[in-house]
C-alpha positions in Angstrom: 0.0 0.0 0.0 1.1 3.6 -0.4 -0.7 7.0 0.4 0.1 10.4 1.2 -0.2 11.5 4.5 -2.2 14.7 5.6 -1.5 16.9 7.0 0.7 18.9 4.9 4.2 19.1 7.0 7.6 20.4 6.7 10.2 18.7 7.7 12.5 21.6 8.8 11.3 24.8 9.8 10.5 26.8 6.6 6.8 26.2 6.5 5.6 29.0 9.3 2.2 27.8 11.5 0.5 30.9 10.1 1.0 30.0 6.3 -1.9 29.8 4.1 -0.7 26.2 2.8 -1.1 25.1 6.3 -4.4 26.9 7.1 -5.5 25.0 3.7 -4.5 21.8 4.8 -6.3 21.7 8.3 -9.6 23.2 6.5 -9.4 20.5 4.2 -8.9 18.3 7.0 -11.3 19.7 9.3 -14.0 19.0 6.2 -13.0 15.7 5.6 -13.6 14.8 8.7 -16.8 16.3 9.3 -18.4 14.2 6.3 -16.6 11.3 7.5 -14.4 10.6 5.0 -10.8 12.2 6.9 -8.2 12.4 4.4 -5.6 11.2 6.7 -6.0 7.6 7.0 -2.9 6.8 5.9 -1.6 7.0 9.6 -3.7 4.3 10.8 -3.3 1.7 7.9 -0.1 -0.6 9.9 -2.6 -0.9 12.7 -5.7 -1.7 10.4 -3.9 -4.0 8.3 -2.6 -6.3 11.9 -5.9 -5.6 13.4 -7.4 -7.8 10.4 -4.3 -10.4 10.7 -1.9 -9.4 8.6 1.5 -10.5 10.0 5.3 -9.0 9.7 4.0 -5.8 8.7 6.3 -3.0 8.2 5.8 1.0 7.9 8.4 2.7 6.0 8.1 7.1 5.7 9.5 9.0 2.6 9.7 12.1 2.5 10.2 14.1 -0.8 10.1 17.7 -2.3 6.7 18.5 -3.9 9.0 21.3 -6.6 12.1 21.0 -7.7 13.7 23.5 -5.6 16.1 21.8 -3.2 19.5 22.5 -3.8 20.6 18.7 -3.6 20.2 17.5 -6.7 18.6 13.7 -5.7 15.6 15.8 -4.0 15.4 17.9 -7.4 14.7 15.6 -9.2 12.7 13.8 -7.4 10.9 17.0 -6.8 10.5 17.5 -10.5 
């Protein structure tokens, strides 16, 4: 399985609490869960997937660059 996960983060600092990308993501958040369809599942699937008997099951995070700004060139291009 793979997903997205939602909230939009940052992994260093550069994304202030106060941005509008943030604000965006917690609305769109907030909705999705209000209609009961949240938009961040994606946390939860290692537990679902042993809770219905899967065995050995391993979680493994990526981040990567949604642009192709970074200046090392590996995140470029897989930014781009």
């Amino acid at each position: 399985m793979a997903d997205i996960c939602f909230p939009v983060q940052c992994d260093d600092e550069s994304m202030p609490k106060d941005s509008t990308l943030r604000n965006w993501a917690d609305l769109l958040l907030a909705g999705t869960i209000k209609i009961g369809r949240p938009i961040n599942s994606a946390k939860d699937y290692k537990q679902q997937l042993e809770k219905a008997g899967f065995t050995n099951v391993v979680e493994q995070k990526f981040i990567w660059p949604q642009n192709r700004w970074p200046r090392d060139s590996k995140m470029k291009e897989l930014g781009t």
